[in-house]
C-alpha positions in Angstrom: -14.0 -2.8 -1.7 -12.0 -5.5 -1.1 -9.7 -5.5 1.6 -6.0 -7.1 1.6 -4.9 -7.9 4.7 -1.0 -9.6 5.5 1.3 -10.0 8.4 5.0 -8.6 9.2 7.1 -9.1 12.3 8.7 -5.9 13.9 12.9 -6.0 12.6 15.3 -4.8 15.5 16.7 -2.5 12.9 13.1 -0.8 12.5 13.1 0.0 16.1 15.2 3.1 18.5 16.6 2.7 21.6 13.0 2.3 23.4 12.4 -0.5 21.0 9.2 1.7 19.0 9.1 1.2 16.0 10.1 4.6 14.3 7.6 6.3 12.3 9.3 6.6 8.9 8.6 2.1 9.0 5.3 3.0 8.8 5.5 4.1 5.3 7.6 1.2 4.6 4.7 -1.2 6.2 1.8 0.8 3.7 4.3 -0.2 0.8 4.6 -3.7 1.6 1.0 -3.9 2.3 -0.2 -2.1 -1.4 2.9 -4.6 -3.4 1.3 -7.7 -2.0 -2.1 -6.4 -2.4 -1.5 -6.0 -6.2 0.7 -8.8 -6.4 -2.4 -10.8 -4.9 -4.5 -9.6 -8.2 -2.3 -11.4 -10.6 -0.3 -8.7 -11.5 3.1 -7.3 -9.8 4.2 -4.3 -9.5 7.2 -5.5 -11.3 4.9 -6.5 -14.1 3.5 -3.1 -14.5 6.7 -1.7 -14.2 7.8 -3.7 -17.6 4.7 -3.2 -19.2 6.0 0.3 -19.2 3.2 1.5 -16.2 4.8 3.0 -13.2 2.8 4.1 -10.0 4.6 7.1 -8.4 3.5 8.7 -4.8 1.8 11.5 -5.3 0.9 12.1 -1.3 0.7 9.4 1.9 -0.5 10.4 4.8 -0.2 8.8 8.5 -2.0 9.0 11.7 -0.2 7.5 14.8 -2.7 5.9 17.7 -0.3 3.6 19.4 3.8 2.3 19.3 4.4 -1.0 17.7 7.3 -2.7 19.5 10.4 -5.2 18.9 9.1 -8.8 18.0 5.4 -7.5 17.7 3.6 -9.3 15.0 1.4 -6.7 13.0 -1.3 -7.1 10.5 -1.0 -5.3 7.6 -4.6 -4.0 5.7 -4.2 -2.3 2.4 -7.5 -1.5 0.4 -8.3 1.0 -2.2 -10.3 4.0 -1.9 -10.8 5.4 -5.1 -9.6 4.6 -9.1 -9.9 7.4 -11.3 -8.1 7.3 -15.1 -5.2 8.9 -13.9 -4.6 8.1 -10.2 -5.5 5.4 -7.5 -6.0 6.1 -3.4 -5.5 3.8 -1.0 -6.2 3.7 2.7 -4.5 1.7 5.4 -4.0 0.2 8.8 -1.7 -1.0 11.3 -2.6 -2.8 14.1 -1.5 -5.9 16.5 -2.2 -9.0 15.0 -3.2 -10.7 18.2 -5.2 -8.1 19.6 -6.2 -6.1 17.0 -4.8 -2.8 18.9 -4.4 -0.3 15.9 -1.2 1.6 16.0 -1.5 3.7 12.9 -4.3 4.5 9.7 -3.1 6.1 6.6 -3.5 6.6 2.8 -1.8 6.7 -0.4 -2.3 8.7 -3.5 -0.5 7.6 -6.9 -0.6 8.9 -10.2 -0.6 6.2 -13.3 2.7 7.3 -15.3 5.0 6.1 -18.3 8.5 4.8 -17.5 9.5 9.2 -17.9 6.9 9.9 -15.7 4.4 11.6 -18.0 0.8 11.0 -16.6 -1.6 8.9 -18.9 -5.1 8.1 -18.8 -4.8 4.1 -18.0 -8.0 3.3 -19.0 -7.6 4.6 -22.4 -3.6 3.3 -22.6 -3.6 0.0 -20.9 -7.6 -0.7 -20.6 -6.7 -4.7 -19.0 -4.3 -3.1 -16.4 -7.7 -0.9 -15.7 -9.8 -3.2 -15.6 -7.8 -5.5 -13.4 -7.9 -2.9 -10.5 -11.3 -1.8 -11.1 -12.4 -5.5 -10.5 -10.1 -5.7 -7.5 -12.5 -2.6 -6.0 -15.5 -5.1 -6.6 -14.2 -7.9 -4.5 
């Protein structure tokens, strides 16, 4: 399964007092990381979104190693773990871009819903949306 790596410098504003990154940014980080990941398919999110396909969290998970700090540069990985009709998972990590130091691991779970968030099947509703992510897996 392919795996989509990008970078992100640590924001004062993410930090507290000891300059650590708090640990709700770390959520934030996983959805920066899955947007560009799908973004990097072709597709947006936003696209999805006005195709009438919306990706709610169903779960996320985190497990901290290690503080990220002010100014750190991070690399981002994003990759997915599973597509089923109705839901994707996806697993990330956090580490230091430099030396590869991994400060926290984590996954995702979403459901496939319409814009009133009533689940569908999206390989029966929207088969090239489907098939765009199940290629994605391949790579």
């Amino acid at each position: 399964m392919g795996e989509f790596k990008t970078t992100w410098r640590v924001q004062y504003y993410e930090t507290d007092r000891m300059q650590i990154v708090h640990h709700s940014n770390y959520i934030r980080y996983f959805e920066t990381a899955r947007t560009e990941m799908i973004r990097s398919w072709g597709y947006a999110y936003s696209d999805m979104e006005m195709a009438g396909i919306w990706l709610p969290v169903l779960s996320v998970e985190a497990k901290y190693k290690t503080p990220a700090v002010y100014d750190e540069l991070l690399l981002l990985k994003c990759w997915t773990k599973g597509l089923r009709g109705a839901s994707l998972e996806l697993a990330y990590e956090v580490s230091n871009y430099e030396t590869g130091e991994v400060h926290v691991t984590g996954t995702s779970r979403h459901g496939f819903t319409n814009a009133d968030l009533k689940p569908i099947r999206l390989k029966k509703e929207v088969p090239e949306i489907y098939e765009l992510f199940e290629g994605a897996m391949k790579k």
